[in-house]
N, CA, C and O of each residue as an XYZ file, in Angstrom:
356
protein
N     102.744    108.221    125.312
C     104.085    107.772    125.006
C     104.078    106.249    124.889
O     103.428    105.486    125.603
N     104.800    105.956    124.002
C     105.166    104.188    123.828
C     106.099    103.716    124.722
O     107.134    104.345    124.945
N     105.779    102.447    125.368
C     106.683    101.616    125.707
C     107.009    100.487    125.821
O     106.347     99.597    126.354
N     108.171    100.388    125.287
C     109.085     99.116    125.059
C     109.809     98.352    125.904
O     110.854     98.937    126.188
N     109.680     96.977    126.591
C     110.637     96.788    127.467
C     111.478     96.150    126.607
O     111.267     95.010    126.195
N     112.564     96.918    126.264
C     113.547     96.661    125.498
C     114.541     95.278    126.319
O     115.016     94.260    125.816
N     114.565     95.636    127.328
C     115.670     94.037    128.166
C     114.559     93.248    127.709
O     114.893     93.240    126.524
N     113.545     92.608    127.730
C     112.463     91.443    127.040
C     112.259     91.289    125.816
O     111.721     90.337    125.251
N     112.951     92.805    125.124
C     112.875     92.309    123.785
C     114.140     91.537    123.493
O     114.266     90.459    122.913
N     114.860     92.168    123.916
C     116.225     91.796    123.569
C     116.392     90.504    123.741
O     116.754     89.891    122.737
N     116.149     89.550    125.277
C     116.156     88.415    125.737
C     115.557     87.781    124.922
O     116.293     87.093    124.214
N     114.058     87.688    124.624
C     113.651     87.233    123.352
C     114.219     86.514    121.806
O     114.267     85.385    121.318
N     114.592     87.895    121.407
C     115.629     87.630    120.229
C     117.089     86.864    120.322
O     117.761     86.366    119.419
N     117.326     86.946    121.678
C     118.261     85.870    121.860
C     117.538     84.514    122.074
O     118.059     83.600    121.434
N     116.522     84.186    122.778
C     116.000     83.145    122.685
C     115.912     82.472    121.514
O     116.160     81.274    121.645
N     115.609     82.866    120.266
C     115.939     82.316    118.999
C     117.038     81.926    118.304
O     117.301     81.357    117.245
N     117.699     82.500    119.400
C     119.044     82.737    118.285
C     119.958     83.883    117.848
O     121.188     83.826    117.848
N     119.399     84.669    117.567
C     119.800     86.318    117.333
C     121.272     86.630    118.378
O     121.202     86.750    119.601
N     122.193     86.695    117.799
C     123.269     87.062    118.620
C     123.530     88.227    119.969
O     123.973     89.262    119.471
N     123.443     88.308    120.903
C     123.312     89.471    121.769
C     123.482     90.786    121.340
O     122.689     91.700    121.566
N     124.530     90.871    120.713
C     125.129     92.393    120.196
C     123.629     92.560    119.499
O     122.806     93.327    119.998
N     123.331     91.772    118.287
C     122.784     92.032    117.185
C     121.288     92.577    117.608
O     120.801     93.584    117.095
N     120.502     91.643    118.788
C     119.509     91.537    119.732
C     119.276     93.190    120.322
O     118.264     93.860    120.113
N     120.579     93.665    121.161
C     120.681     94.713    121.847
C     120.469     96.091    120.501
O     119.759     97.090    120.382
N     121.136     95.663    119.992
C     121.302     97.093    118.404
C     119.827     97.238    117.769
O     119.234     98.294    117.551
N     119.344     95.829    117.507
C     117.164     95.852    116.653
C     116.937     96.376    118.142
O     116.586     97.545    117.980
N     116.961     96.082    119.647
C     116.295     96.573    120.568
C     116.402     98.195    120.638
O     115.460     98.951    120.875
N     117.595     98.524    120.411
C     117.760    100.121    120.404
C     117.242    100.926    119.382
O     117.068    102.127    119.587
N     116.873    100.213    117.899
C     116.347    100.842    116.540
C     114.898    101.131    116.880
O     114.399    102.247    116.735
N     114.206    100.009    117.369
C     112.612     99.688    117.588
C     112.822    101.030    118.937
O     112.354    102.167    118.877
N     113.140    100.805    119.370
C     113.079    101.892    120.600
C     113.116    103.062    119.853
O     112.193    103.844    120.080
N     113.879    103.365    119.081
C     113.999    104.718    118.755
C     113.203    104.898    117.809
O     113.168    106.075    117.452
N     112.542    104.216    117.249
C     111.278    103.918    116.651
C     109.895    104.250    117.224
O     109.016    104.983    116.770
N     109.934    103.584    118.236
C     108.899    103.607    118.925
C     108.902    105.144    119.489
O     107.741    105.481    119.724
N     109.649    105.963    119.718
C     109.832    107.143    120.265
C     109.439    108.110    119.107
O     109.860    109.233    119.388
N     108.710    108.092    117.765
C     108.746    109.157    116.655
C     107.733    108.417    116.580
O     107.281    109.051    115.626
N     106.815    107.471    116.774
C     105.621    107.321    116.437
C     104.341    108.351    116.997
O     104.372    108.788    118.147
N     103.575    108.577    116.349
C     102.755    109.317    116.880
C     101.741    108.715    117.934
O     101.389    107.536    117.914
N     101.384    109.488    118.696
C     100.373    108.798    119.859
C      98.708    109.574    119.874
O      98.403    110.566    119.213
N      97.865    108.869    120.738
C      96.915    109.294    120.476
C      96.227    110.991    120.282
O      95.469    111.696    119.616
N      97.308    110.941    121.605
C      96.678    112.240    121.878
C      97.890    113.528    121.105
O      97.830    114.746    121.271
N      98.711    112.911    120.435
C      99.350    113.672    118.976
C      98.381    113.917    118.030
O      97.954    115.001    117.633
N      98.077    112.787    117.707
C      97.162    112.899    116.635
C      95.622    114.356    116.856
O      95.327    115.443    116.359
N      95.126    113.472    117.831
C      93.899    114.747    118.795
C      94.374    115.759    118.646
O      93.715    116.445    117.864
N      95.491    116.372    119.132
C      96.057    117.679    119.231
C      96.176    118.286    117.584
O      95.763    119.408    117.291
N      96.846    117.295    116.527
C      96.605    117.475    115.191
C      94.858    117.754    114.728
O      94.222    118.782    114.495
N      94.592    116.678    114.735
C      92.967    117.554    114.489
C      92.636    118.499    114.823
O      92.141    119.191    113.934
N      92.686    119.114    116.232
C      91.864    120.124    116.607
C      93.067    121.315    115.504
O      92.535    122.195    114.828
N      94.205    121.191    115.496
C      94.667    122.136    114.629
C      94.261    122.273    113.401
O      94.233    123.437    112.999
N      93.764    121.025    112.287
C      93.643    121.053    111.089
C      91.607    121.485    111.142
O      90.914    122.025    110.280
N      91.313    121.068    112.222
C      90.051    122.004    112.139
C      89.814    123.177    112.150
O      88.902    123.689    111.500
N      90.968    124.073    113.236
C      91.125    125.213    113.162
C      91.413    125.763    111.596
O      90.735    126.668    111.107
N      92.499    125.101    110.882
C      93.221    125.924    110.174
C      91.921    125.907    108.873
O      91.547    126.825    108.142
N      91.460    124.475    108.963
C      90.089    124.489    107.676
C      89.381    125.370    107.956
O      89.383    126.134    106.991
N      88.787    125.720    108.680
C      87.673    126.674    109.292
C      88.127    128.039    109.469
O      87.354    128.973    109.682
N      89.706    128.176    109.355
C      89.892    129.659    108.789
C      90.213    129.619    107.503
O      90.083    130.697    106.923
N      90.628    128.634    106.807
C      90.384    129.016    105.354
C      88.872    128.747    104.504
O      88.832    128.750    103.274
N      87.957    128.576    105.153
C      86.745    128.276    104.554
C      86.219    129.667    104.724
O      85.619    130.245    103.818
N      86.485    130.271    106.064
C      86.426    131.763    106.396
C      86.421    132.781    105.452
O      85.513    133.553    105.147
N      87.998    132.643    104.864
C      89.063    133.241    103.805
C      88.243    133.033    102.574
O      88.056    134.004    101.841
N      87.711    131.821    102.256
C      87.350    131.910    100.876
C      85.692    132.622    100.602
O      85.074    133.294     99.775
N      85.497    131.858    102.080
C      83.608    132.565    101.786
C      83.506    134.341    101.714
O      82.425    134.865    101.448
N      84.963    135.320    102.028
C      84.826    136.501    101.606
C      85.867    136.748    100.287
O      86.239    137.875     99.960
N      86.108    136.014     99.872
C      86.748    136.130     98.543
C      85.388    135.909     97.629
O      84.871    136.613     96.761
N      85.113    134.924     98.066
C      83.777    134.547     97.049
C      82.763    135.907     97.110
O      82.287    136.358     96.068
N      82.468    136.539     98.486
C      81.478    137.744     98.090
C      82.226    138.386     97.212
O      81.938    138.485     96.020
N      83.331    138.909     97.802
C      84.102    140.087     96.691
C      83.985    140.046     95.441
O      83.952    141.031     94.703
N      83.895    138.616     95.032
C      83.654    138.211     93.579
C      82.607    138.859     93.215
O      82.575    139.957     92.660
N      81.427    137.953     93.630
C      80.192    138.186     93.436
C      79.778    139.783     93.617
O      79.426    140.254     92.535
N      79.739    140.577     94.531
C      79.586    142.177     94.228
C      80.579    142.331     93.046
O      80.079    142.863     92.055
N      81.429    142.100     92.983
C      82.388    142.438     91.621
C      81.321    142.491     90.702
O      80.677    143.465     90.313
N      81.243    141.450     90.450
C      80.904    140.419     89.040
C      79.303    141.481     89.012
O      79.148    142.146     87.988
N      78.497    141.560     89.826
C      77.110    142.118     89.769
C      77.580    143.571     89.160
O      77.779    143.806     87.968
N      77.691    144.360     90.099
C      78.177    145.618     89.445
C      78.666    145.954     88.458
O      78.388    147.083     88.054
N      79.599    145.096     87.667
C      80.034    145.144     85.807
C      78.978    144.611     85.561
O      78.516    145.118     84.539
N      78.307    143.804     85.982
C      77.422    143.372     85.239
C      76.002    144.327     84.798
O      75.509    144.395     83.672
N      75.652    144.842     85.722
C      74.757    146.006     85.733
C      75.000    147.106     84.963
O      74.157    147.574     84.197
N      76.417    147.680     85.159
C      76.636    148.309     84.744
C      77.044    148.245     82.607
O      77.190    149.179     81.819
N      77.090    146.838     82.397
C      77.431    146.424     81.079
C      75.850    146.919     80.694
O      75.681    147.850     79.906
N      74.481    146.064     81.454
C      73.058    146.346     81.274
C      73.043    147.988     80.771
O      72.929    148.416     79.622
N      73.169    148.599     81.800
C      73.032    149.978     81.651
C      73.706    150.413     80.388
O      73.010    150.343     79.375
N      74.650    150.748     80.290
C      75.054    151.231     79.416
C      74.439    150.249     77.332
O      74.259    150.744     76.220
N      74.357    148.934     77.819
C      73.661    148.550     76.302
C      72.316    149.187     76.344
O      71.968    149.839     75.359
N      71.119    149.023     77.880
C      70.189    150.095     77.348
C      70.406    151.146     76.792
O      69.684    151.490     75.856
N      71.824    152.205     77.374
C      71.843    153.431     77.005
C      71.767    153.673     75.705
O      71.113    154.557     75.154
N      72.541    152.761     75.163
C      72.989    153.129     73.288
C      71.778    152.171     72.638
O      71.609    152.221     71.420
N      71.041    151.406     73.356
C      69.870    151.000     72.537
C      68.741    152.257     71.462
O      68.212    153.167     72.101
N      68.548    152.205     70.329
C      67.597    152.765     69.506
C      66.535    153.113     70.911
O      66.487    152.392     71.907
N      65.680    154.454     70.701
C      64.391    154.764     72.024
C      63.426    154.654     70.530
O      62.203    154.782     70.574
């Protein structure tokens, strides 16, 4: 989790100048800012999901791809066969 000491920010921005109200309102935006940023161990938790989810669709495709391939062999053999058949003996 992030944290902001928002009373130091705020004091700050008045130190320049920045009107209090105005100071207190950027201190409350950045805060609520800082609260939707992602953190480390967000991110970590994201990877291990997007590894999971790659590694079941790499799964998914490497038996799509056999299915193909027996497909594809078997017409194919079977195209063989049958042009021997009607070939001149």
């Amino acid at each position: 989790m992030n944290s902001l000491d928002i009373l130091g920010y705020c004091k700050r921005l008045e130190a320049v100048g920045i009107p209090r109200e105005q100071a207190e309102v950027h201190a409350q935006v950045l805060a609520e800012v800082m609260a939707q940023v992602a953190t480390k161990d967000d991110l970590a938790g994201l990877k291990v999901w997007v590894e999971l989810y790659v590694k079941e669709q790499i799964q998914s495709l490497k038996a799509d791809m056999l299915k193909w391939l027996v497909t594809i062999s078997v017409a194919q053999a079977s195209l063989l066969l049958a042009a021997l058949r009607y070939l001149p003996h």
